[in-house]
N, C-alpha and C positions, 0 to 999 in steps of 0.2 A: 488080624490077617490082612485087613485091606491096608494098613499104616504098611506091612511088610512088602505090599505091592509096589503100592506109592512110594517108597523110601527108593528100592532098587532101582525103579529106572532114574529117579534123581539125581543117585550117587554116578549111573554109569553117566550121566549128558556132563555131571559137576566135572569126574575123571576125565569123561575125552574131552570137553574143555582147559583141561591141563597140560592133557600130553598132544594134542595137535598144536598148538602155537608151538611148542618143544620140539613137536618133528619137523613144522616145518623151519622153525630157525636151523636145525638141526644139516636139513637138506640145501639151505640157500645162503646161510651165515659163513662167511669164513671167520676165524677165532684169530685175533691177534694179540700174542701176549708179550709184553716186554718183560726183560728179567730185571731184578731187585739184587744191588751190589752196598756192601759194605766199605767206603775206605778212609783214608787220612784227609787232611788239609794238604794238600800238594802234590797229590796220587794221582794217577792214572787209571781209568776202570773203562769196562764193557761191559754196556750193556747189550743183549741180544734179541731179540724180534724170534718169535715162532709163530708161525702157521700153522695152525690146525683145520681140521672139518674145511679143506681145500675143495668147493664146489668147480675149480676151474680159473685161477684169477689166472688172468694175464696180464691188468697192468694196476699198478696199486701208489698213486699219490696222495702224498701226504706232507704233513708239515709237522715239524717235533716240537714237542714244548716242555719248557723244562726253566730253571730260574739261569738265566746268564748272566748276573753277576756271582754265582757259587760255579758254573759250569761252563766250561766251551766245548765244541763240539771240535773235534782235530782231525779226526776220520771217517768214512763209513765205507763199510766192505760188505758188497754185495749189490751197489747202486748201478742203478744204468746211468752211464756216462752223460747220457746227456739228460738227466734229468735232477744236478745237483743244483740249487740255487744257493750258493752259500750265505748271500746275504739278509737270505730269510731262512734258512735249515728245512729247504722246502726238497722234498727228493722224491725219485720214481726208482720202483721198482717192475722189473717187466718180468713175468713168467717162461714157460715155454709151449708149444702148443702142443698136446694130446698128451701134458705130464701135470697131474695134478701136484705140484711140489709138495709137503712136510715138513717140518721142524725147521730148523734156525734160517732164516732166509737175510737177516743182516745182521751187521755187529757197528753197531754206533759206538768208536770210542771219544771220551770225556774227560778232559785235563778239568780236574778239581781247584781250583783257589786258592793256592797258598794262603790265603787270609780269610778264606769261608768261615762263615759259623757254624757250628753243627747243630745235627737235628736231619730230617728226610728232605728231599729234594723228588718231587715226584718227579717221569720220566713218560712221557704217554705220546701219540699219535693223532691228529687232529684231521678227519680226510671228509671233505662236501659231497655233496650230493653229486654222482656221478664219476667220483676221484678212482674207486674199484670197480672195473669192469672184468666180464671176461671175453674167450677169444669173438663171442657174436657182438660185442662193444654192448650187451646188460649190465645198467649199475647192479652191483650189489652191495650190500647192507652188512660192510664186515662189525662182530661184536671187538671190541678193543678192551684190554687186559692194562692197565698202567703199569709200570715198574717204578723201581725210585733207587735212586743213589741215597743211602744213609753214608754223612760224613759222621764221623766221630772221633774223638780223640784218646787212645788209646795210653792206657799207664806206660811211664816213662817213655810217654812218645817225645820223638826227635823231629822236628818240623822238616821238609823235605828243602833242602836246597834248592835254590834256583839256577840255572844256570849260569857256570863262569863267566863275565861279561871284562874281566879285568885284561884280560889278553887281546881285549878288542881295541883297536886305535881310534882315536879322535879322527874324526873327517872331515875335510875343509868346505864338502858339496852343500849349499844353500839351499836347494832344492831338496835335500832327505831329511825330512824332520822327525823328530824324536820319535812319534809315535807310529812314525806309519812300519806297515809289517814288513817292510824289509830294509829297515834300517839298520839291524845287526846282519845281515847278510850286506850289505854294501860296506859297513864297515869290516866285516872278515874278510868279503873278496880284494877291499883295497889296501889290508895289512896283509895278504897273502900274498899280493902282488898278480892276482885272478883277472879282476882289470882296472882301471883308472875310471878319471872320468870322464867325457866331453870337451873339458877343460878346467882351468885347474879349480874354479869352485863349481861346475856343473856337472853333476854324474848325469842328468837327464833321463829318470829311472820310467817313465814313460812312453820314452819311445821303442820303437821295436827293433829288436836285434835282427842278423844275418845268419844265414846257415854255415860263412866263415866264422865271427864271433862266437857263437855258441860252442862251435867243436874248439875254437882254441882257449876258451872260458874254463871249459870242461878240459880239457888239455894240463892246463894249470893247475886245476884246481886236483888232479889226477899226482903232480908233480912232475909235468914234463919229461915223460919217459918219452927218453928216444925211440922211433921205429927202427924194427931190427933191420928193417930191407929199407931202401929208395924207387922202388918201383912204382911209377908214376903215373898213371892211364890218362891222367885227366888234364885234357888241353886250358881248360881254365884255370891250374894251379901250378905257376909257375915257383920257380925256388927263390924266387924273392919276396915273393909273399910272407907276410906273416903267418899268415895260415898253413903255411905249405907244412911243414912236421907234425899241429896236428893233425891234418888232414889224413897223414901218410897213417900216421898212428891210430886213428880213431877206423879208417879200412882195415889196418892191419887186425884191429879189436875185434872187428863186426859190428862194432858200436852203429857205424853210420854207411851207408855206400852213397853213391853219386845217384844223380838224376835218370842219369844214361849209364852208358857204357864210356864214354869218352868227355861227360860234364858232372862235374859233382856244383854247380852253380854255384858259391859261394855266396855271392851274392844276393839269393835271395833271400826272403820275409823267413824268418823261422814263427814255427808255428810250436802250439805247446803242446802239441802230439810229438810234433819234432822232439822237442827239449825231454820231455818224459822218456820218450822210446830210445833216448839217449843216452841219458842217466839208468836205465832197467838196464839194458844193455851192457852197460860200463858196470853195474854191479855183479852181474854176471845171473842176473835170476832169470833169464828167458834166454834165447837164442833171436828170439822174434820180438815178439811183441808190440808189433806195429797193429793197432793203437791201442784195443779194447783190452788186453791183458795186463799190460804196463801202465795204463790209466786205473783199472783196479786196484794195479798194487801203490798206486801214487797217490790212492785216492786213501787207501788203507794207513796209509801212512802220512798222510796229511803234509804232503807237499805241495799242492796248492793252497791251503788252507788261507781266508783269509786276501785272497788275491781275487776272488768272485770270476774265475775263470773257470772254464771247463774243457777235457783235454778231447778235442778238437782237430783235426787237419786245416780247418776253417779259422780258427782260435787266434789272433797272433798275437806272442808271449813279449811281453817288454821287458825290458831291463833289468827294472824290479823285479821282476817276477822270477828271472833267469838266475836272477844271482840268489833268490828266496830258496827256489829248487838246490841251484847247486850246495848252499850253505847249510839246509836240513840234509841232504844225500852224504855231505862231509859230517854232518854228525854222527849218521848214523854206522862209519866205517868204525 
């Protein structure tokens, strides 16, 4: 009888020693889980991020880790804009206040290797001390879930092509070398006749464009549709400008307006909220999109990718990077 005394309160102090660190993870842990994708040598996949057991976050930084030589990272939808570091896959995500969000809150996609080996590639979230908080700025202590890309190679798999590079011209610019990321966007822009260089061996992909270049970049690269009208508001854009028929065509769009009512400044710094909110526009997915919605979907789609910028009114977009955007935006027509 006394063994059955002594036994019970044991068992209860052993149980709620079990289930109190359980409640309280329960009550102060957010859950982060990544998902687990199956695909080829030269595929495309998303992976997705879920929240669970949402105590409140509002701001959630992290860094991705994953093997980069089997994976790049090309997108991420759902990021706040300014918290993409590309050149470390460092990203913020920011909540909303008095909504505990749920389920998928990103979608990281990943261009696979055309030459990967197969086998798992884990997929996971790396966040310090401090990186989750919520709205009263308390760290918290999220639990992290890994996901993994399995590559595999599938019976009478067909290796995925790469993309057509045969239609692309040789280029005389000294300054674009083979490997940097907009080397095949300088060479499309200048077999398309999008734009030239500086001079005849320096495209000077560095420097920063103008808000006349860009709209007649994009102009070009659209194929020089005439504006239906000539109605002109803007005392800076005279008709011997080169710019002057984009300019008329890109208002007539909605793509772009002037500054004022009576300056559409040509000349100034274009920025790569500019150049985004340009391109969203010209594809017809927004009306607006100045900047935060057009930066999602640019980001979704991994048009800066790779250029370590971020889309910005502060940002200023160079050459490179103008003719990187327009020549992903032209693939994707």
């Amino acid at each position: 009888m006394k063994k059955t005394r002594i036994l019970k309160p044991l068992l209860l102090v052993l149980l709620l020693a079990f289930i109190l660190p359980q409640a309280s993870l329960a009550a102060g842990s957010p859950v982060l889980s990544l998902s687990s994708v199956t695909a080829a040598p030269g595929e495309t996949v998303t992976v997705t991020v879920e929240l669970k057991n949402n105590p409140g976050v509002m701001a959630l930084l992290f860094q991705l880790s994953y093997d980069h030589a089997r994976l790049s990272l090309t997108g991420a939808e759902g990021v706040s804009l300014t918290g993409w570091d590309r050149s470390g896959d460092r990203l913020l995500w920011l909540g909303e206040k008095n909504s505990a969000v749920e389920g998928t809150i990103l979608k990281l996609n990943f261009q696979i290797s055309a030459a990967a080996a197969t086998g798992e590639v884990p997929v996971t979230l790396l966040c310090g001390e401090g990186d989750v908080t919520n709205e009263a700025e308390e760290a918290l202590t999220p639990v992290i879930n890994a996901g993994k890309v399995a590559i595999v190679v599938p019976e009478n798999y067909v290796p995925a092509a790469d993309p057509s590079k045969s239609d692309l011209p040789a280029i005389p610019f000294k300054d674009v070398p083979e490997d940097a990321y907009y080397h095949d966007a300088v060479a499309w822009a200048y077999g398309k006749g999008v734009t030239k260089g500086r001079s005849d061996d320096v495209f000077d992909p560095l420097s920063t464009c103008t808000r006349g270049e860009v709209v007649t970049f994009l102009w070009r690269a659209a194929g020089c549709v005439k504006p239906s009208g000539t109605e002109n508001p803007f005392a800076d854009v005279k008709e011997s400008d080169y710019f002057y028929e984009p300019v008329l065509w890109a208002v007539e769009k909605g793509i772009t307006r002037g500054t004022d009512a009576t300056s559409f400044s040509p000349q100034q710094t274009c920025s790569t909220a500019h150049i985004i909110t340009f391109i969203y526009r010209a594809m017809g997915v927004g009306e607006d999109g100045w900047y935060k919605a057009a930066g999602d979907w640019a980001n979704g789609l991994g048009l800066l990718n790779d250029t370590k910028l971020l889309v910005d009114p502060a940002e200023n977009c160079p050459r490179g990077a103008v003719v990187a955007c327009l020549y992903r935006w032209a693939q994707q027509q």
